[in-house]
C-alpha positions as CSV (number, residue, x, y, z in Angstrom):
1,X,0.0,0.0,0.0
2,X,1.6,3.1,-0.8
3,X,1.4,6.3,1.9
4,X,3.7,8.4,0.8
5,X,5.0,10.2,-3.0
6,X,7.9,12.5,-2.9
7,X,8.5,13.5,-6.8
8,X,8.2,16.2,-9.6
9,X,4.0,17.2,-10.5
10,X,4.0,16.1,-14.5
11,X,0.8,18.0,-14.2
12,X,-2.2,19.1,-12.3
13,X,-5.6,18.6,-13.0
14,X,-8.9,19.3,-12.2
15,X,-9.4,17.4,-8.9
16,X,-5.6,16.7,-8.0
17,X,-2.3,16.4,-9.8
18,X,-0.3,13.9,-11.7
19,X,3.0,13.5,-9.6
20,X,6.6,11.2,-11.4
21,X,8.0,9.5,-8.4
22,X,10.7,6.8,-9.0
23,X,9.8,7.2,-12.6
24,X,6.0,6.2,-12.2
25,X,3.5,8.5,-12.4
26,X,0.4,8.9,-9.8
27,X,-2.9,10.1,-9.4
28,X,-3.3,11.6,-6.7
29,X,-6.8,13.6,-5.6
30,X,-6.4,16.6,-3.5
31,X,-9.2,18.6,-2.2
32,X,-9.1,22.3,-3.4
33,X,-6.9,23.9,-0.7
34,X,-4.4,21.3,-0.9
35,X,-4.4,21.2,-4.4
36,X,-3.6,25.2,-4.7
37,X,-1.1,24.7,-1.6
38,X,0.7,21.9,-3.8
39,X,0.9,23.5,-6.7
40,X,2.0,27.2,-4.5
41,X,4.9,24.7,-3.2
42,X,6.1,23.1,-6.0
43,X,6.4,26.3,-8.0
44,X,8.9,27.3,-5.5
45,X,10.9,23.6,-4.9
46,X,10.2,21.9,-7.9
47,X,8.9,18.6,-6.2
48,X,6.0,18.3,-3.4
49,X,5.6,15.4,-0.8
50,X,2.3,13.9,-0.4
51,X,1.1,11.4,2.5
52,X,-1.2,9.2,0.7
53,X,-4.6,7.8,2.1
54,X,-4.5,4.6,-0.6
55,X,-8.9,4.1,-0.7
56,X,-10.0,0.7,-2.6
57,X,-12.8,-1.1,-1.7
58,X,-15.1,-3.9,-3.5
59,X,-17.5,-0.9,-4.8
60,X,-14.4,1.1,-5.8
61,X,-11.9,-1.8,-7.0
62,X,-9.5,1.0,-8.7
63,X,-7.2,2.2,-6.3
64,X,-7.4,5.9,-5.4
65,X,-4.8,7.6,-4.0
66,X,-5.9,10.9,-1.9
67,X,-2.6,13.6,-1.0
68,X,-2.4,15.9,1.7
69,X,0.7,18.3,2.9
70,X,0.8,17.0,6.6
71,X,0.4,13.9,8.7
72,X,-2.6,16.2,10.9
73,X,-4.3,16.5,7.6
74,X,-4.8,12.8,6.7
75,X,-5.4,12.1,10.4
76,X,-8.4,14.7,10.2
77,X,-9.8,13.5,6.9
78,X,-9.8,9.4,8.4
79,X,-11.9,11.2,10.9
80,X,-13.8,13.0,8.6
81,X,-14.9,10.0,6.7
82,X,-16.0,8.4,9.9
83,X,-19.2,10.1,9.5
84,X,-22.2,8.5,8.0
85,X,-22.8,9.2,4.7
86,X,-19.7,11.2,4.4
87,X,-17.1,8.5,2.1
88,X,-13.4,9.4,0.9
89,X,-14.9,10.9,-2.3
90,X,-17.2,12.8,-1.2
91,X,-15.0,14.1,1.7
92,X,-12.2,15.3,-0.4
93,X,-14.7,17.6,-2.4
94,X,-16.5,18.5,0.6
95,X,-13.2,20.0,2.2
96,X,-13.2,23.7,0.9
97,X,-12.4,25.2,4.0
98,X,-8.5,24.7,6.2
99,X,-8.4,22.1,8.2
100,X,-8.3,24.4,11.6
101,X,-11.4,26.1,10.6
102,X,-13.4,22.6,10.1
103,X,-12.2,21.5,12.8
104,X,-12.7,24.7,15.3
105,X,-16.6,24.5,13.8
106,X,-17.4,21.1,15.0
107,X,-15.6,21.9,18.4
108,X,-17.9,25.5,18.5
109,X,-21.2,23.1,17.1
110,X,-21.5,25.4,14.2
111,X,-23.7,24.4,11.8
112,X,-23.9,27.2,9.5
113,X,-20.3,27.1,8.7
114,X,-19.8,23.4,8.1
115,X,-23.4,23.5,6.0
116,X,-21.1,26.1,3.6
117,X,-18.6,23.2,2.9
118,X,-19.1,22.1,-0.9
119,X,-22.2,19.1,-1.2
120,X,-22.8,19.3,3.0
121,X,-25.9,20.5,3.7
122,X,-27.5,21.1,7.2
123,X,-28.6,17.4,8.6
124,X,-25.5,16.4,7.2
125,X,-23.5,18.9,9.1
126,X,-25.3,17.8,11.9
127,X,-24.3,14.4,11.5
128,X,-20.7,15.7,11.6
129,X,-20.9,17.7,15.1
130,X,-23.1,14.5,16.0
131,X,-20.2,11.9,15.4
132,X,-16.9,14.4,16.0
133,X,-17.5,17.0,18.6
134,X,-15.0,16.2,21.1
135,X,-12.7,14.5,19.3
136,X,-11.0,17.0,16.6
137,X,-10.1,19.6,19.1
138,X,-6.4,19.3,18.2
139,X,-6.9,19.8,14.6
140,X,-8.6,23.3,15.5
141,X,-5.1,25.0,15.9
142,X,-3.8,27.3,18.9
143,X,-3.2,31.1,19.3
144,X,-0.7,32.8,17.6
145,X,1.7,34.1,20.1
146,X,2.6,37.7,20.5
147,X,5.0,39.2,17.8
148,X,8.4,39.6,18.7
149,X,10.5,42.6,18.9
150,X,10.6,44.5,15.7
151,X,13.5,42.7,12.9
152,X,17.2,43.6,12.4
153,X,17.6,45.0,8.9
154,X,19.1,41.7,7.5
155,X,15.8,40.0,8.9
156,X,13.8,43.0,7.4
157,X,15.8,42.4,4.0
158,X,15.6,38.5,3.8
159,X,11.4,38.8,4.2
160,X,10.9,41.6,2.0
161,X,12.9,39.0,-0.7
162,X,10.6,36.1,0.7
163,X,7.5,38.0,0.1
164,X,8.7,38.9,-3.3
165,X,9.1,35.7,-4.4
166,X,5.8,34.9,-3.0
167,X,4.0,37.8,-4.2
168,X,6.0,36.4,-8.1
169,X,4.6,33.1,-7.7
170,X,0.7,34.4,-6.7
171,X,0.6,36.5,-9.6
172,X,2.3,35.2,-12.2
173,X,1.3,31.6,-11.9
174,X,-1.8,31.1,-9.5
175,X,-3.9,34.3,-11.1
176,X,-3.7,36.5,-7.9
177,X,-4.5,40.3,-8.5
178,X,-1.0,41.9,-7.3
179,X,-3.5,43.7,-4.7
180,X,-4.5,39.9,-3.2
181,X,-1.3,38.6,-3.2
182,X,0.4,41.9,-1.3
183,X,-2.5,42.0,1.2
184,X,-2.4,37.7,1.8
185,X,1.3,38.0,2.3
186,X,0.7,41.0,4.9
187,X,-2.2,39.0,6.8
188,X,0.6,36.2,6.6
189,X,3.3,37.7,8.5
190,X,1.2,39.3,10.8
191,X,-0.2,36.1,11.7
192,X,3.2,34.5,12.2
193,X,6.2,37.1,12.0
194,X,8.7,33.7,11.9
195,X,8.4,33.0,9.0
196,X,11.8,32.9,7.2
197,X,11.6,30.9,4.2
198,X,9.0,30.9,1.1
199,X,7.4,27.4,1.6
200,X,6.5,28.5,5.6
201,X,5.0,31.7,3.6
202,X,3.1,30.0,1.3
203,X,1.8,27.4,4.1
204,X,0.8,30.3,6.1
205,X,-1.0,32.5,3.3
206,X,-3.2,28.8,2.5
207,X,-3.4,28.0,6.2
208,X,-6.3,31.2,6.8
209,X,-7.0,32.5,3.3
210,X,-8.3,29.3,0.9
């Protein structure tokens, strides 16, 4: 059973991506936050790395391999599909919303939130709050701690080239107005002023803002 791809994406495509690894190429399915987050990262490293719920069952003999960016994620979504009438693919279209914020909304009982998610509608989120309450709290995220002392010029330096790389990438190759991408990469470090590298921009700016 394969639960992880490390490799190069050969292409993306309307529900996920097409990754080489070891010279093979995979399917993978990603649901729409991970998909743009994938595609943010690879842009900037040239390869992503995928933990792989592998789904195949007598109804769905053909394997189906389902990414996400984190360990926490796939934990969340096996949860996720716990719930009745909630399977793996309806699940990964239904998540259209982070992780934190799905999570925080089952823990707060709010059914007007989840009911938003793509295909969920109000028994159905519910069913959710009926089956999970309780037990997703550490998905839901913690508070952002207070910002540090203002940065030494070379620190001031190195983020304003992060952010331009960024702000290159959200533009040029994801569609962002230049006016999005300054004000998600702004929201970004003001949410997390440690960030010091591109990728932990990128996850930050997806974390809050898909």
């Amino acid at each position: 059973m394969i639960g992880y791809i490390e490799g190069e994406i050969l292409c993306r495509e309307p529900d996920g991506i097409l990754i080489k690894a070891g010279g093979i190429g995979y399917e993978v399915l990603l649901d729409p936050i991970t998909l743009e987050r994938t595609m943010a990262e690879s842009a900037v490293s040239g390869s992503v790395s995928l933990f792989i719920y592998y789904h195949v069952t007598e109804r769905q003999p053909k394997p189906v391999l389902i990414g996400f960016l984190s360990p926490d994620d796939k934990a969340f979504f096996q949860l996720f599909i716990t719930v009745a009438a909630i399977g793996p693919m309806k699940a990964i279209k239904a998540l259209t919303k982070p992780v934190a914020q799905v999570a925080r909304a089952i823990e707060d009982k709010d059914t007007a939130f989840l009911s938003q998610l793509s295909g969920i509608g109000k028994r159905t989120a519910e069913k959710i709050i009926a089956t999970l309450h309780g037990k997703v709290s550490m998905f839901a995220g913690s508070v952002v701690a207070d910002a540090p002392d203002a940065p030494e010029p070379e620190i001031a330096m190195e983020k304003e080239d992060i952010s331009q790389q960024v702000g290159d990438v959200l533009v040029e190759q994801l569609g962002h107005s230049p006016a999005s991408a300054r004000r998600m990469i702004k929201e970004a470090f003001e949410r997390n002023p440690g960030i010091s590298t591109p990728e932990d921009l990128f996850d930050e700016i997806y974390k809050e803002s898909r």
